[in-house]
DSSP file (Angstrom, degrees, kcal/mol; ACC not computed):
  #  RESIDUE AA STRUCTURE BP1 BP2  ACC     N-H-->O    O-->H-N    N-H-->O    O-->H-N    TCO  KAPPA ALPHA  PHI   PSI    X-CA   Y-CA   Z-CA
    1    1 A X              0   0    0      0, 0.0     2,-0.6     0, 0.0     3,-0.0   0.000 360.0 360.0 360.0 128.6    0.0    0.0    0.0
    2    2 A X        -     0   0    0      1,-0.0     0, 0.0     0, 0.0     0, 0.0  -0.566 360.0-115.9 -58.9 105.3    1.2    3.4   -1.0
    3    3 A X        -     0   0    0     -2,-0.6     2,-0.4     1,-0.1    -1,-0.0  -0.028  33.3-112.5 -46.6 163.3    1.9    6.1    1.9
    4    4 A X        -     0   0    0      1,-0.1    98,-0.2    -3,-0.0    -1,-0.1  -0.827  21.5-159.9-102.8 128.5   -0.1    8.8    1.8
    5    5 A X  S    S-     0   0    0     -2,-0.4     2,-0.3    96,-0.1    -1,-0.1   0.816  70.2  -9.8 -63.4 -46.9    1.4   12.4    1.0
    6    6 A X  S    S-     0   0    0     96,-0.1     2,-0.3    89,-0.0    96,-0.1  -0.712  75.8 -78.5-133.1-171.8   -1.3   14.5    2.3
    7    7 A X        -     0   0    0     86,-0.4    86,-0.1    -2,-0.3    88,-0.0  -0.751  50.3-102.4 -77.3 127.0   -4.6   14.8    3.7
    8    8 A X    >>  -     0   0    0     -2,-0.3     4,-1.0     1,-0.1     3,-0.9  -0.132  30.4-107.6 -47.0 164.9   -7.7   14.8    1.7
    9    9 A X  H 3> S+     0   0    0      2,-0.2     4,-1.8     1,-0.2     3,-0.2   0.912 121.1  44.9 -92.9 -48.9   -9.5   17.5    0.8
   10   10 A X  H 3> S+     0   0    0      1,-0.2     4,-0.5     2,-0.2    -1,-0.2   0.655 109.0  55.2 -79.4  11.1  -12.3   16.1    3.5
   11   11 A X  H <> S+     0   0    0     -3,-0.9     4,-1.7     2,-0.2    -1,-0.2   0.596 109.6  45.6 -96.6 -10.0  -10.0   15.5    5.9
   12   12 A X  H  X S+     0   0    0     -4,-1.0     4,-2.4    -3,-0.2    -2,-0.2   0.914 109.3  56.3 -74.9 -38.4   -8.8   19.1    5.6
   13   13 A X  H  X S+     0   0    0     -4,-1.8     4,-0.6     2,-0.2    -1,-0.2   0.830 104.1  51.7 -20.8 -67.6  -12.0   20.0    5.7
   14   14 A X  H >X S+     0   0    0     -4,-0.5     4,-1.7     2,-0.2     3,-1.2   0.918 119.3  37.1 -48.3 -63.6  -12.4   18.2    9.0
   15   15 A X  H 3X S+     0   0    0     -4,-1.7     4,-1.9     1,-0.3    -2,-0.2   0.654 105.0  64.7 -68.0 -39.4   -9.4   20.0   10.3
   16   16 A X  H 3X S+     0   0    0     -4,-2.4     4,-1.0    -5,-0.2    -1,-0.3   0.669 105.7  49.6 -59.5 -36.9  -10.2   23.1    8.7
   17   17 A X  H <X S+     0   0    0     -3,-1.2     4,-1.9    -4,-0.6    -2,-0.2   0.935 106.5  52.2 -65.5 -58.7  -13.4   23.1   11.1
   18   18 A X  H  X S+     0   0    0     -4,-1.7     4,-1.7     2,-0.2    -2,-0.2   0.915 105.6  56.3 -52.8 -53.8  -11.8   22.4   14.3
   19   19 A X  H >X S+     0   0    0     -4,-1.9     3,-2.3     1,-0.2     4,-1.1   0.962 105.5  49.7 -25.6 -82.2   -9.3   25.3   13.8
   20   20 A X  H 3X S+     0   0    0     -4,-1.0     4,-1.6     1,-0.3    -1,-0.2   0.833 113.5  46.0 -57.3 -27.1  -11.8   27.8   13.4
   21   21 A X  H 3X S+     0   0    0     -4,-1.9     4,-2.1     1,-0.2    -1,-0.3   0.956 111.1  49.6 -55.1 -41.4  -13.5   26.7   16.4
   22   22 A X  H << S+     0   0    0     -3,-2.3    -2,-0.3    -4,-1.7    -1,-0.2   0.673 119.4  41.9 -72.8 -44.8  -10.3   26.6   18.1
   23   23 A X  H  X S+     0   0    0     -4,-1.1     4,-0.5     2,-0.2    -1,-0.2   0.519 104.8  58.7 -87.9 -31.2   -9.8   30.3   16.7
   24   24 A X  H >< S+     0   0    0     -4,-1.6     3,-1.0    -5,-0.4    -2,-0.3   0.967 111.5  45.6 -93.5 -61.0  -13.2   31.7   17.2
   25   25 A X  T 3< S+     0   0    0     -4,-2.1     4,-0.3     1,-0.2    -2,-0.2   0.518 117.5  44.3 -52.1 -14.6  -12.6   30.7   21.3
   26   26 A X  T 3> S+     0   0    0      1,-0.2     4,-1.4     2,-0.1    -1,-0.2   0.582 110.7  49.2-100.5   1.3   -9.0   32.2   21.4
   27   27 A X  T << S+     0   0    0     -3,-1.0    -1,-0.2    -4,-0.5    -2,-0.2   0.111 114.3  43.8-100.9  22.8   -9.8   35.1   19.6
   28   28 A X  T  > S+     0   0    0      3,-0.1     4,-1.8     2,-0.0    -2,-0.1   0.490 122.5  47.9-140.1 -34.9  -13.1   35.7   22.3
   29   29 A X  H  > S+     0   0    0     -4,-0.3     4,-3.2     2,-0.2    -2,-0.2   0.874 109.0  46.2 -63.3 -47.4  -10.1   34.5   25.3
   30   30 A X  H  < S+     0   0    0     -4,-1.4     4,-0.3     2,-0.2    -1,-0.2   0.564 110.2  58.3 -88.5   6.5   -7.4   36.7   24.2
   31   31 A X  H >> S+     0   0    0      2,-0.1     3,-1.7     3,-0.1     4,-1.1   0.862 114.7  40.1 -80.0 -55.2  -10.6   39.9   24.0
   32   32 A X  H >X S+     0   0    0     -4,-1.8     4,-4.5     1,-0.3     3,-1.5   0.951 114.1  48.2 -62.1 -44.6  -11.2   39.3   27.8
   33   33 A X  H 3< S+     0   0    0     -4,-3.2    -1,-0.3     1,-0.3    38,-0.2   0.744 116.2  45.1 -72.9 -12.8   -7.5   38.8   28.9
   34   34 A X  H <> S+     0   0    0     -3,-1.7     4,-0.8    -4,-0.3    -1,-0.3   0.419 112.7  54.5-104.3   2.1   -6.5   42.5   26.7
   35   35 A X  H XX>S+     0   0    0     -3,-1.5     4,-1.9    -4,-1.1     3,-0.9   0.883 110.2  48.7 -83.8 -70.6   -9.9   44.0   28.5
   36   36 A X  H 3<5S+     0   0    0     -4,-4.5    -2,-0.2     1,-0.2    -3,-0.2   0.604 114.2  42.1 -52.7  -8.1   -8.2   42.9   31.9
   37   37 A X  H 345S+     0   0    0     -5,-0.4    -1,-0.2    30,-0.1    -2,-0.2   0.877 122.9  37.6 -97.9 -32.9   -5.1   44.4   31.1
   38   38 A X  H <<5S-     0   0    0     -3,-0.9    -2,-0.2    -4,-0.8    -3,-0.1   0.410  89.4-141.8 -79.8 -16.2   -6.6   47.7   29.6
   39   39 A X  T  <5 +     0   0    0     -4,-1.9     3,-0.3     1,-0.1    -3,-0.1   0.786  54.8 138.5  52.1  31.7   -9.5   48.0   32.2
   40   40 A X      < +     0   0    0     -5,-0.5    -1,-0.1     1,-0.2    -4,-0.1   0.308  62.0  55.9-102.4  15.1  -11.8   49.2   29.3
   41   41 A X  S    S+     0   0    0      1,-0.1     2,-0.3    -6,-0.1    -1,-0.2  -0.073 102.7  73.3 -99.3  15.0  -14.9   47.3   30.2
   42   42 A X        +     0   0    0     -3,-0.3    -1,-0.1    -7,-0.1     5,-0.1  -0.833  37.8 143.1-140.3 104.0  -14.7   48.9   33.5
   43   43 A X        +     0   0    0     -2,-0.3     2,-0.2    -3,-0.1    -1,-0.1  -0.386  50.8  99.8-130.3  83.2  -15.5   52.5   34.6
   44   44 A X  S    S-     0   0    0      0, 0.0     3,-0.4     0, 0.0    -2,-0.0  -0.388  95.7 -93.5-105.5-161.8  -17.0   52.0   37.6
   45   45 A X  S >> S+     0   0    0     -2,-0.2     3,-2.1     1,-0.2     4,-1.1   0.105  86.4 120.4-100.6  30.8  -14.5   52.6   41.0
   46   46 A X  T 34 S+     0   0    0      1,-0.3    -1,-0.2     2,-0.2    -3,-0.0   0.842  70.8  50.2 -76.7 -24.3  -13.6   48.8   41.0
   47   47 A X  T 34 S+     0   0    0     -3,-0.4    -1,-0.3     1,-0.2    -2,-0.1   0.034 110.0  49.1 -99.2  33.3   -9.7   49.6   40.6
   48   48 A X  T <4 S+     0   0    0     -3,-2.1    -1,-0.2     2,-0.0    -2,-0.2   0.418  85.4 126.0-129.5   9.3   -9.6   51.9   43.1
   49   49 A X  S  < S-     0   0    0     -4,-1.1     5,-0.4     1,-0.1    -3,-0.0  -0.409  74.5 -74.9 -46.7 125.6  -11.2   49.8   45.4
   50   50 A X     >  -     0   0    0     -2,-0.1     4,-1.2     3,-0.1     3,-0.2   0.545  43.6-121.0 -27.3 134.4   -9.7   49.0   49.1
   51   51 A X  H  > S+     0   0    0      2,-0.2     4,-1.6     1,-0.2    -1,-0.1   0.949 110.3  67.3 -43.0 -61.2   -6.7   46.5   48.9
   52   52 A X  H  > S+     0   0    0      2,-0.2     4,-0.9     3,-0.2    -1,-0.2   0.692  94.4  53.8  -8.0 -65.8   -8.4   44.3   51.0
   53   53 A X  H >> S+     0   0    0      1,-0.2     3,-1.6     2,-0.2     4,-1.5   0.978 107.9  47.5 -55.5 -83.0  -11.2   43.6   48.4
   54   54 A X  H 3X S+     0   0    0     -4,-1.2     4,-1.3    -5,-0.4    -1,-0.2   0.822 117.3  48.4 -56.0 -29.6   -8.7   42.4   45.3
   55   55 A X  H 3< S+     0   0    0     -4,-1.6    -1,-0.3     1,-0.2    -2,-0.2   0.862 104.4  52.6 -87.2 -24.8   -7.2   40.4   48.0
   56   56 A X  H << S+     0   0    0     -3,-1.6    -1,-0.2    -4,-0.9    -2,-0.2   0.800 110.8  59.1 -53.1 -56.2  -10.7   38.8   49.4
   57   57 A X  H >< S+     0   0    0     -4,-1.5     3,-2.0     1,-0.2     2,-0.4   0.829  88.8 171.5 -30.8 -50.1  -10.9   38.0   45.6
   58   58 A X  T 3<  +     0   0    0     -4,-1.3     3,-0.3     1,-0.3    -1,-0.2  -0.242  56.7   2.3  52.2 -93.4   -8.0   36.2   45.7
   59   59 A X  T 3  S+     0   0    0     -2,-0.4    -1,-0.3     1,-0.2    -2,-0.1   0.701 115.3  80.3 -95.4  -7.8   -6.6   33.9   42.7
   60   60 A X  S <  S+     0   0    0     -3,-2.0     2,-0.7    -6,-0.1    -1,-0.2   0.452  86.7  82.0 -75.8   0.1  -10.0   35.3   40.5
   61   61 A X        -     0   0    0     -3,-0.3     2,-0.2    -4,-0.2    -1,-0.1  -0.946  69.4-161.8-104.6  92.1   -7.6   38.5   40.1
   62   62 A X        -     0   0    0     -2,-0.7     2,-0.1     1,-0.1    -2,-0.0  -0.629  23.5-111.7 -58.4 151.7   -5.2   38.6   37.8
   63   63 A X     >  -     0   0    0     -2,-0.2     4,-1.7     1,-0.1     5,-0.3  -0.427  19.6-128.9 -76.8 151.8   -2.4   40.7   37.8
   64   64 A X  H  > S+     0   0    0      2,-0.2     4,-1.5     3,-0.2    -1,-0.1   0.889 115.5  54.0 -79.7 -18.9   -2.6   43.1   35.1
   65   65 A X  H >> S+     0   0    0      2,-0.2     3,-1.2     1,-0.2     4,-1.1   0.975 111.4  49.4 -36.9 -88.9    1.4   41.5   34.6
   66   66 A X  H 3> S+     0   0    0      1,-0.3     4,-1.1     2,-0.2    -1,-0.2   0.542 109.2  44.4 -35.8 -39.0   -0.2   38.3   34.5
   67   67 A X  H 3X S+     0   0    0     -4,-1.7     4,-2.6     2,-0.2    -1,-0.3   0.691 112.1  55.6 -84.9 -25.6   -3.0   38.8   32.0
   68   68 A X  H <X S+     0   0    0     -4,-1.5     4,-1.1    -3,-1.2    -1,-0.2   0.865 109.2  46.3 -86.9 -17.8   -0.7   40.7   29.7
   69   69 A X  H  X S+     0   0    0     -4,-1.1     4,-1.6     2,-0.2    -2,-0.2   0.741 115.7  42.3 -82.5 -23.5    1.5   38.0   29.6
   70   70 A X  H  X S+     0   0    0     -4,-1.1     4,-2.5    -5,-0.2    -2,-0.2   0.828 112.8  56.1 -82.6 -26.3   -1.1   35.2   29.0
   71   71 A X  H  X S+     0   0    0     -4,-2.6     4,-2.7   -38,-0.2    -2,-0.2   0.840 107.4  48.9 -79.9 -22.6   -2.9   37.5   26.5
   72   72 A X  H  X S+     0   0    0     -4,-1.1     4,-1.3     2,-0.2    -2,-0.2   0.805 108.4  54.5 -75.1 -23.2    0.4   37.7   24.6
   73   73 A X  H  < S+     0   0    0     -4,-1.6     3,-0.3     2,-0.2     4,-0.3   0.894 107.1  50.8 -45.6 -58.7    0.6   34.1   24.8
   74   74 A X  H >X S+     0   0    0     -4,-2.5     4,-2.2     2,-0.2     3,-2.0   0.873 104.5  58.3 -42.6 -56.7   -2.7   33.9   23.3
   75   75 A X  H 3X S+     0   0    0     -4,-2.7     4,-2.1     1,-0.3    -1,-0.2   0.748 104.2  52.0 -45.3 -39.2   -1.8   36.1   20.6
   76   76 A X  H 3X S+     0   0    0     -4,-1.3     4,-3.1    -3,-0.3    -1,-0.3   0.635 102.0  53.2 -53.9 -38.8    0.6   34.0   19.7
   77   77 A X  H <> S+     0   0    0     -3,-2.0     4,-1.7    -4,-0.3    -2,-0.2   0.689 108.4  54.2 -98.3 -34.9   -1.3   31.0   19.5
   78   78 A X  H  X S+     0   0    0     -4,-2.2     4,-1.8     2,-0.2     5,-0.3   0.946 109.6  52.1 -43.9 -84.5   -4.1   33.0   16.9
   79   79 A X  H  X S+     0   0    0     -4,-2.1     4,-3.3     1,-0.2    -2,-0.3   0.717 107.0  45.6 -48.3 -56.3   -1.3   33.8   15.0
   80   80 A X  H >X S+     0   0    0     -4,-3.1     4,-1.4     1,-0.2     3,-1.2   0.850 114.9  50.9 -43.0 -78.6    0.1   29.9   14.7
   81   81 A X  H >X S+     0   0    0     -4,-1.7     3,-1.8     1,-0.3     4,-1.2   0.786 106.6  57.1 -41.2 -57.4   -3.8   28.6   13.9
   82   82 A X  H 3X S+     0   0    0     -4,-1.8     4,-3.5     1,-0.3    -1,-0.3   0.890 107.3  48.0 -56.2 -36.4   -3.9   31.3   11.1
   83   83 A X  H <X S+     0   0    0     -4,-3.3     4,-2.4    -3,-1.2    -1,-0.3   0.987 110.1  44.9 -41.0 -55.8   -1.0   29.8    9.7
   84   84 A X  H <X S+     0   0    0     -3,-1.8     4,-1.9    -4,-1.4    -2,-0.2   0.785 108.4  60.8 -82.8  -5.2   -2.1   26.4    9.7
   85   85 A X  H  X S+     0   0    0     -4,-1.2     4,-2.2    -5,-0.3    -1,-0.2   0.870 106.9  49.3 -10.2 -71.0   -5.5   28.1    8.3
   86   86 A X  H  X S+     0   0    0     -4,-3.5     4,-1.3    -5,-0.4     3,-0.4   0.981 112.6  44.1 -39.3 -69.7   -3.0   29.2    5.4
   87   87 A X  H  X>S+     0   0    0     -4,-2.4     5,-3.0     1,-0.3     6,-1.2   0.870 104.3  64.0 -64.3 -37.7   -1.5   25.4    4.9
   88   88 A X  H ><5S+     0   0    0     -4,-1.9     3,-4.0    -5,-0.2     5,-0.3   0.941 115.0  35.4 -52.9 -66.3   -5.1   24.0    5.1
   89   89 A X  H 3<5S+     0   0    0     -4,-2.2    -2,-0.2    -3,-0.4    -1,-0.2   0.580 113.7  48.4 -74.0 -30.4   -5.5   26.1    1.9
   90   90 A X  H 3<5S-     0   0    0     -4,-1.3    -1,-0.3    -3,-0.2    -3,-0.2   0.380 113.3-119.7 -99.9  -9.0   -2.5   25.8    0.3
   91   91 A X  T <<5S+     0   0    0     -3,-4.0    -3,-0.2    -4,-0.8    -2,-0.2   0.868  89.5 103.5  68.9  26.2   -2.8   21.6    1.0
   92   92 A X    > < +     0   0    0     -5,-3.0     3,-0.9    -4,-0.3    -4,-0.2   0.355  41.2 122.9-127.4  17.2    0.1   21.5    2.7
   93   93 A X  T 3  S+     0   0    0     -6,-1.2   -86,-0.4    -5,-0.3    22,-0.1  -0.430  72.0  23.6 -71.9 137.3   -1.5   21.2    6.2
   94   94 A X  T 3  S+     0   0    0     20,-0.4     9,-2.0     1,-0.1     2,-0.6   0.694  87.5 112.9  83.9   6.1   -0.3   17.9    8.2
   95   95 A X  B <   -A  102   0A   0     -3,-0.9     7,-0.3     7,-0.3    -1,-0.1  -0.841  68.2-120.2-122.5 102.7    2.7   17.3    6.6
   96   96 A X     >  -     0   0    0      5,-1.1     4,-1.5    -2,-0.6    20,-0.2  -0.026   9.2-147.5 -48.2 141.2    6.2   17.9    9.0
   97   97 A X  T  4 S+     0   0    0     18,-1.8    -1,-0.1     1,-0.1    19,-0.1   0.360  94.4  49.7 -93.6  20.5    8.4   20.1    8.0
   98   98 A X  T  4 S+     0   0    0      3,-0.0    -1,-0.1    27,-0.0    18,-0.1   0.588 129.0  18.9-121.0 -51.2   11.4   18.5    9.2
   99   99 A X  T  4 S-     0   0    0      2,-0.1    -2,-0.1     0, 0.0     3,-0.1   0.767  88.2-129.0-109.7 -26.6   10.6   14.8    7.6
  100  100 A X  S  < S+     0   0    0     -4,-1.5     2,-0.1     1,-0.2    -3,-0.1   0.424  71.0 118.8  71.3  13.7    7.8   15.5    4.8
  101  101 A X  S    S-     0   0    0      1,-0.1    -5,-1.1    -5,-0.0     2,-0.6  -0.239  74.4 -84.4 -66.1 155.2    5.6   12.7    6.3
  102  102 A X  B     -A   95   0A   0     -7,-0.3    -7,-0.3   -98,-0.2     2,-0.2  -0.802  29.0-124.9 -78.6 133.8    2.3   13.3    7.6
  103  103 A X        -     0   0    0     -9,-2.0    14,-0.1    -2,-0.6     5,-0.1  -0.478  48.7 -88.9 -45.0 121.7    1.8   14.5   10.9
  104  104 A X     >  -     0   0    0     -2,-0.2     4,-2.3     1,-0.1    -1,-0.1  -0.397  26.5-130.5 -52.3 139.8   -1.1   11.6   13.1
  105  105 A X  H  > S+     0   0    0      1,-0.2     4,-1.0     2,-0.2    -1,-0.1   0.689 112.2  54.7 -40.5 -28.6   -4.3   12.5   12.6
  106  106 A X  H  > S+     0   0    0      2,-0.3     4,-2.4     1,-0.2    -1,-0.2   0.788 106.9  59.7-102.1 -23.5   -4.9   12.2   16.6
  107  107 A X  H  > S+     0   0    0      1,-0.3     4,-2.6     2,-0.2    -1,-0.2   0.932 107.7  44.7 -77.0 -30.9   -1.6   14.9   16.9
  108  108 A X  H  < S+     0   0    0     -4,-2.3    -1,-0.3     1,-0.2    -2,-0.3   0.701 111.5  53.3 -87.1   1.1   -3.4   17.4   14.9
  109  109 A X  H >< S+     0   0    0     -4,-1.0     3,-0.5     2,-0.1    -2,-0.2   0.977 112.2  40.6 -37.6 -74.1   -6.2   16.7   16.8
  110  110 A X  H 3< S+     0   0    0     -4,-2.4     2,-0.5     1,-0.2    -2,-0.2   0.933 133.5  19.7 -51.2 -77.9   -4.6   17.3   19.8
  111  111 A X  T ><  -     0   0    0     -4,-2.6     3,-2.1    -5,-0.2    -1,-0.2  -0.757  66.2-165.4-114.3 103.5   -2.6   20.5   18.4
  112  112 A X  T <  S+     0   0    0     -3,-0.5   -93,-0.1    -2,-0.5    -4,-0.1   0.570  83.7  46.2 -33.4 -16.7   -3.8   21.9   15.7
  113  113 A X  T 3  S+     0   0    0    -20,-0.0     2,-0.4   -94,-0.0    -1,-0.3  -0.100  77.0 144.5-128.5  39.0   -1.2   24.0   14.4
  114  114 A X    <   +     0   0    0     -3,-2.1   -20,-0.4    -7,-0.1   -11,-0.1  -0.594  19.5 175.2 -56.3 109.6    1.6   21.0   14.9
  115  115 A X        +     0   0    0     -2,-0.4   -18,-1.8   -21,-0.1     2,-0.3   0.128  60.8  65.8-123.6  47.3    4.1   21.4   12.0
  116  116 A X  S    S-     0   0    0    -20,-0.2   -20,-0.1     1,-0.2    -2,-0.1  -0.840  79.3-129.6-100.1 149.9    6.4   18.6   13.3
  117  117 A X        -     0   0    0     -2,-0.3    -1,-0.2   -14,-0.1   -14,-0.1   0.228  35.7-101.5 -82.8-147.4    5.6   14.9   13.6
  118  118 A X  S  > S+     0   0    0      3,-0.1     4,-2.0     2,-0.1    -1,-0.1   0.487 125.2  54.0-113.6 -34.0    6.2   13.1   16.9
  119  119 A X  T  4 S+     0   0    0      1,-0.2     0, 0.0     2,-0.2     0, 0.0   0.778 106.0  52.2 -65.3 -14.7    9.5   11.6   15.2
  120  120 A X  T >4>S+     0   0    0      2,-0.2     5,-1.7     4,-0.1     3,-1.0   0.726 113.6  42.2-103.9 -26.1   10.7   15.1   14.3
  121  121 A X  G >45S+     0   0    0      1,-0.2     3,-3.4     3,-0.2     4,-0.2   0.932 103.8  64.1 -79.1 -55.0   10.3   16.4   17.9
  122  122 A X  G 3<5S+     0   0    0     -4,-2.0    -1,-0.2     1,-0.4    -2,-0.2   0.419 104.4  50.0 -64.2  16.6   11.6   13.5   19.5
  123  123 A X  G < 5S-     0   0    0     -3,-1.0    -1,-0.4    -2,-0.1    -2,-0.1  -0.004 120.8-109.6 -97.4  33.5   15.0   14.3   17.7
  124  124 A X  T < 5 +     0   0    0     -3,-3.4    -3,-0.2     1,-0.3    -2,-0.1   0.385  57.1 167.0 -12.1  69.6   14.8   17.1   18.7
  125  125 A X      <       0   0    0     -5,-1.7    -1,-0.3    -4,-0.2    -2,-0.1  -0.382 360.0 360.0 -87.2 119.3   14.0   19.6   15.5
  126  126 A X              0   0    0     -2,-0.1    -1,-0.1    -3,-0.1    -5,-0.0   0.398 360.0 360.0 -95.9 360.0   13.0   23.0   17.0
């Protein structure tokens, strides 16, 4: 039986779905965490409210530190799916770029925007 080169057009399809899901929830994550950093959903007096209170709060407060670093994280992590957005289009989604194999289905599952295999990380190709 011949190895396979790519992905089908419905398995891209397939994949092509998950992404945007996957995109449409970080892009709706990475709104709230740049809100928290910017405080522009908020003019009421809540940030000048007593120390006490954020601390009564406790771990449901982020720091504004923290949220700008997780929201740049996020950002990051748009940008990778819209790439593999790109390769879904361009039919070169799922295929390492290290080995020219396909990537498992169940790894792009897992991470969507994988462009390594599991053999190509575990030599360890950065």
């Amino acid at each position: 039986m011949e190895e396979k080169t790519r992905y089908t057009d419905e398995e891209l399809a397939e994949f092509k779905e998950l992404i945007l899901q996957k995109l449409e929830k970080a892009k709706e994550d990475y709104e709230i965490l740049k809100s928290s950093v910017t405080m522009s959903d908020n003019n009421d007096t809540q940030d000048t409210s007593p120390t006490f209170k954020v601390l009564e709060e406790g771990a449901a407060t982020l720091s504004k530190e923290e949220a700008g670093k997780l929201a740049q994280r996020q950002s990051k992590f748009i940008q990778h799916l819209q790439a593999a957005l790109v390769r879904i289009e361009n039919r070169t989604y799922g295929i390492c770029r290290e080995t020219g194999k396909l990537i498992q289905k169940e790894r792009l599952r897992a991470v969507p925007h994988a462009t390594l295999s599991i053999e190509a990380k575990d030599m360890g190709i950065k």
